[in-house]
N, C-alpha and C positions, 0 to 999 in steps of 0.2 A: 504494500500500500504506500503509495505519495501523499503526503501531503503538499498543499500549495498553498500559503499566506494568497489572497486575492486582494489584489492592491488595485489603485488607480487604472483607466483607462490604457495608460501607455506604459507600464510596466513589461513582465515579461508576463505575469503570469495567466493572462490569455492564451497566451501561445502554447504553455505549458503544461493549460486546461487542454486547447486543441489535440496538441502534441499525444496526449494521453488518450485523448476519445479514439483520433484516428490510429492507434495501436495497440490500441485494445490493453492497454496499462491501466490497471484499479487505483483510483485515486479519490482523495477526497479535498476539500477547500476547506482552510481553516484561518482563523483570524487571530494572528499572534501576539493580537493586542488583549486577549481573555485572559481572564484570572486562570484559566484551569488550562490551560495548553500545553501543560507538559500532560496531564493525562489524557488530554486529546489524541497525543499521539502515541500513546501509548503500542496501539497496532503496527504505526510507521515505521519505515524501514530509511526514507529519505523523506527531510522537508526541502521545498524551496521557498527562498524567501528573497526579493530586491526590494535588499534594504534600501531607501528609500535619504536620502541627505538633505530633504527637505520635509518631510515628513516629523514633524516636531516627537512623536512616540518612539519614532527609530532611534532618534540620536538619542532619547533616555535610557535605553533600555536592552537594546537588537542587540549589541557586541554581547553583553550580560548573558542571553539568554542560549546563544550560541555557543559562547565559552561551557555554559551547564550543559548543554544538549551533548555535547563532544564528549561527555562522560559517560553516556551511554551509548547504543550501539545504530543510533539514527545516525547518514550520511546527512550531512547539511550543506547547500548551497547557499549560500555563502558561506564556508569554513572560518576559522579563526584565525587560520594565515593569513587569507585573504581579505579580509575584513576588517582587523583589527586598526590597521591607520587609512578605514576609511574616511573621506573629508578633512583630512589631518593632518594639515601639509610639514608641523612641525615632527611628528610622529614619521613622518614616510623623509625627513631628510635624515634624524637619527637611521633609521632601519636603511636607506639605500648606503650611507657612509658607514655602516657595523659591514655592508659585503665589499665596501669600495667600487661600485658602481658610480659610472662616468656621471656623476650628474651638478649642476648650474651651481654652483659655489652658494651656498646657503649660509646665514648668522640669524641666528634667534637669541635673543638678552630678556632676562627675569628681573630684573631692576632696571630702573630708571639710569642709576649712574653709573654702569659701567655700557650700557646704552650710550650715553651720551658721551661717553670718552671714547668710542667706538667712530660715531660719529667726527668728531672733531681729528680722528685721523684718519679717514676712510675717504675717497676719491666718488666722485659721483658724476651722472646720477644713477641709482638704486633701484630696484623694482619691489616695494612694496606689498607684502599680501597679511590677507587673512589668515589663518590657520585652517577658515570652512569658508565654503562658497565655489559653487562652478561657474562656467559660463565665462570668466575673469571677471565676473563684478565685484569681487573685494579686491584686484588688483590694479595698481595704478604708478607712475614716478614720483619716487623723491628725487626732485629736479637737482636740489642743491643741500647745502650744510640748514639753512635758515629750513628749508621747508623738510627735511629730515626731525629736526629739529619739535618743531611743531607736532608732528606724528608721535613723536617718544613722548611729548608731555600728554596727550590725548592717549596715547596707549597705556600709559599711568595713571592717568587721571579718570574722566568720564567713561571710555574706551572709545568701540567702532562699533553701529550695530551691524549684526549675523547678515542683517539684508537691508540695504539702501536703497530706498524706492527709489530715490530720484535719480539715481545709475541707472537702477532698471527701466524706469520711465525714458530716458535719456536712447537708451540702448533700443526701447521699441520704437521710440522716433526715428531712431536714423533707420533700422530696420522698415520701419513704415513708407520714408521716402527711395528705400530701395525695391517698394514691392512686395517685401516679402511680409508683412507685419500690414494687420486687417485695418480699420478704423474702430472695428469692436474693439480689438485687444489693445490700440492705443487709447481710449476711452475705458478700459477698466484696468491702464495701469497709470490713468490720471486717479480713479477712484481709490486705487490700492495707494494715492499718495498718503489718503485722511483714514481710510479702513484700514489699510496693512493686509496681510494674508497670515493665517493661521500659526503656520512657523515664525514667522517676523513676532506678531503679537505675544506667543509662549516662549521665545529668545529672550535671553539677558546681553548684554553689550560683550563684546570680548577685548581684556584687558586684562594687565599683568605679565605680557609678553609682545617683545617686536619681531619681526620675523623681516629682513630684505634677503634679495638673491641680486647676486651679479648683474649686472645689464648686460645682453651681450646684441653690440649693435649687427645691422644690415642681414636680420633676418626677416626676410618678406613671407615667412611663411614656416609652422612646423608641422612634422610629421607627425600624425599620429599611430600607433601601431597596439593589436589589441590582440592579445595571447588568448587562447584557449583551448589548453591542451597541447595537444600536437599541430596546432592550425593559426595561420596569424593573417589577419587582416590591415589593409590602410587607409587612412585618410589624410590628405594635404587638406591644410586647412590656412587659409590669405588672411596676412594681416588684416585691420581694419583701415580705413583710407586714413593717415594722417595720426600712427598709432602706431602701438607695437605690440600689441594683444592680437592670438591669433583666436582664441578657444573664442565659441560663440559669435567670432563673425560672421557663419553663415555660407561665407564662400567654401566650396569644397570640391574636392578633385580625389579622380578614384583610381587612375590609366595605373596599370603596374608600374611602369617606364620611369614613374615622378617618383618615387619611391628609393630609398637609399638601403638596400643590402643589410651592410652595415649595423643600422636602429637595426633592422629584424632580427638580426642575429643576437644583439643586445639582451633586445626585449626575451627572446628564447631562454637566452644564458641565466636572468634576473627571475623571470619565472621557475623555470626549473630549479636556480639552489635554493630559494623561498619557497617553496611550494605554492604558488599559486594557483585556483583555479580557473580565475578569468581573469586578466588586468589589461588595461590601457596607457601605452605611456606615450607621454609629449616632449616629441625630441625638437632640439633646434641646435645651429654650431656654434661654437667658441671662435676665438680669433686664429685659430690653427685648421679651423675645418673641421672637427673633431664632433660628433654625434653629443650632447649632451641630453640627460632626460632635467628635465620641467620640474614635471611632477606625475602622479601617477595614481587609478582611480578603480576601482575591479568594476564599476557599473560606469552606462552611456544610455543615450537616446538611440534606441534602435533602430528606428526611423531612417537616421541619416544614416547606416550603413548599407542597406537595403541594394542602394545601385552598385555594390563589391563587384566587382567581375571574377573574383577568386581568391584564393589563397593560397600563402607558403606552408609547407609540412618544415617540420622542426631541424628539418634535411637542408631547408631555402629550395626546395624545388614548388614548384608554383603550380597549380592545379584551378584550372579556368573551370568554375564551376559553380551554380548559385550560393550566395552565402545565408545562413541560418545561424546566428550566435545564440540565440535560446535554445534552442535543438540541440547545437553543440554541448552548450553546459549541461540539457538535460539525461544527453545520452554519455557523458562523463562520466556522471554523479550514479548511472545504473550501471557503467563499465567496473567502475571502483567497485 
């Protein structure tokens, strides 16, 4: 027996409802947000569950409940390797630097003042982030020393909130004069200026930590690359116009050809000695041309992978054939 958490519209787990009807796999839908779900599943042999980074109950409680479950004899998708630094960008630069994985030179500071002694020798500018948030909308420049500066006493002080409508607002304008963004959804993310959205409103400010990574100029564009299993897919994804954020621009590109070898082989390497079950990483280059990863995420919008024209086996040999990432994961998780 499956169980399947039955989340939101665009999750996975329609598919995984599908997945199961059409192969005659016995399953049942469960909500892991019950008080009694560990005896729910008491018959299960495998849950799935996409944890959800905006889903204000996930991020209390999902890693918890999965670390318990792995004590019993249930397979879980999402695992607790894979899981554990999700949305946690300070979390996934510890864990890529414990294997020494190539990735964007990271400083996180827990005090204010060695923060700012930090600062007043450090060369800029900086690329600032959150610790949670996709999309890049908790990411943005510290231009110079003075507006560095500014970020460290607000990151001590009041903090940042989890979600900035007026990013997001921001981000569906321009989206909107590209076409792609409705007049609806600009219009209910002028309302989400005064309402907020569920997770915004159950957020508390994040503060008590800065977090910058390197800036590394004259990338128009990073790769994205997304492990599962024995099989790896890509996505290029275009700065924004007059920017240096690629994630959530929108622009995207699928050909094999645009794709660098290289990340793939990475991405393979970093999964397999962490045990991953599914991950995505965002590469871009350093000043030597050198593959660097971003940051790194075990869940995406499945949506935009859909136009794949194929994928690499763990070999790099390429196999032109339609892509399924939910399928993949759920025919993993009954491989195991």
């Amino acid at each position: 027996m499956i169980a399947i958490h039955y989340g939101n519209k665009d999750d996975f787990s329609r598919d995984w409802k599908d997945y199961c009807e059409n192969n005659s796999i016995p399953y049942k839908l469960v909500s892991c947000y019950d008080n009694n779900i560990v005896n729910q599943l008491a018959d299960c042999k495998v849950l799935l569950w996409h944890v959800d980074n905006l889903q204000f109950q996930d991020q209390i409680f999902a890693k918890y409940l999965i670390q318990a479950l792995e004590n019993t004899n249930i397979k879980i998708f999402p695992n607790q390797n894979t899981v554990w630094h999700f949305d946690d960008k300070v979390a996934q630069k510890y864990l890529l630097e414990a294997i020494r994985a190539p990735m964007v030179e990271t400083y996180v500071f827990y005090n204010k003042k060695t923060a700012m002694e930090w600062v007043e020798k450090t060369s800029f500018p900086k690329v600032f982030k959150l610790r949670k948030g996709g999309a890049s909308v908790n990411v943005f420049l510290a231009k110079n020393r003075v507006h560095a500066k500014k970020l460290v006493n607000k990151a001590f002080g009041k903090g940042f909130p989890t979600l900035n409508m007026n990013t997001i607002l921001r981000e569906r304008y321009r989206k909107y004069k590209l076409g792609t963004e409705s007049a609806l959804g600009l219009l209910k993310g002028v309302a989400r200026l005064f309402i907020g959205t569920p997770f915004k409103n159950m957020s508390t400010n994040e503060k008590g930590y800065i977090y910058f990574q390197e800036f590394l100029p004259n990338n128009d564009h990073d790769q994205r690359i997304i492990v599962i299993g024995n099989r790896a897919i890509g996505l290029k994804r275009m700065v924004r116009k007059n920017d240096f954020r690629a994630s959530g621009s929108g622009e995207f590109y699928y050909d094999r050809e645009l794709f660098d070898e290289e990340c793939v082989k990475i991405a393979f390497e970093v999964s397999q000695k962490l045990g991953f079950q599914s991950m995505s990483y965002d590469f871009i280059y350093n000043e030597k041309g050198q593959p660097q990863i971003v940051e790194v995420s075990y869940c995406y919008n499945k949506k935009v992978y859909l136009p794949c024209p194929g994928y690499w086996d763990s070999d790099l040999n390429w196999h032109e054939e339609k892509v399924s990432t939910q399928d993949w994961i759920l025919e993993d998780v009954l491989n195991s």
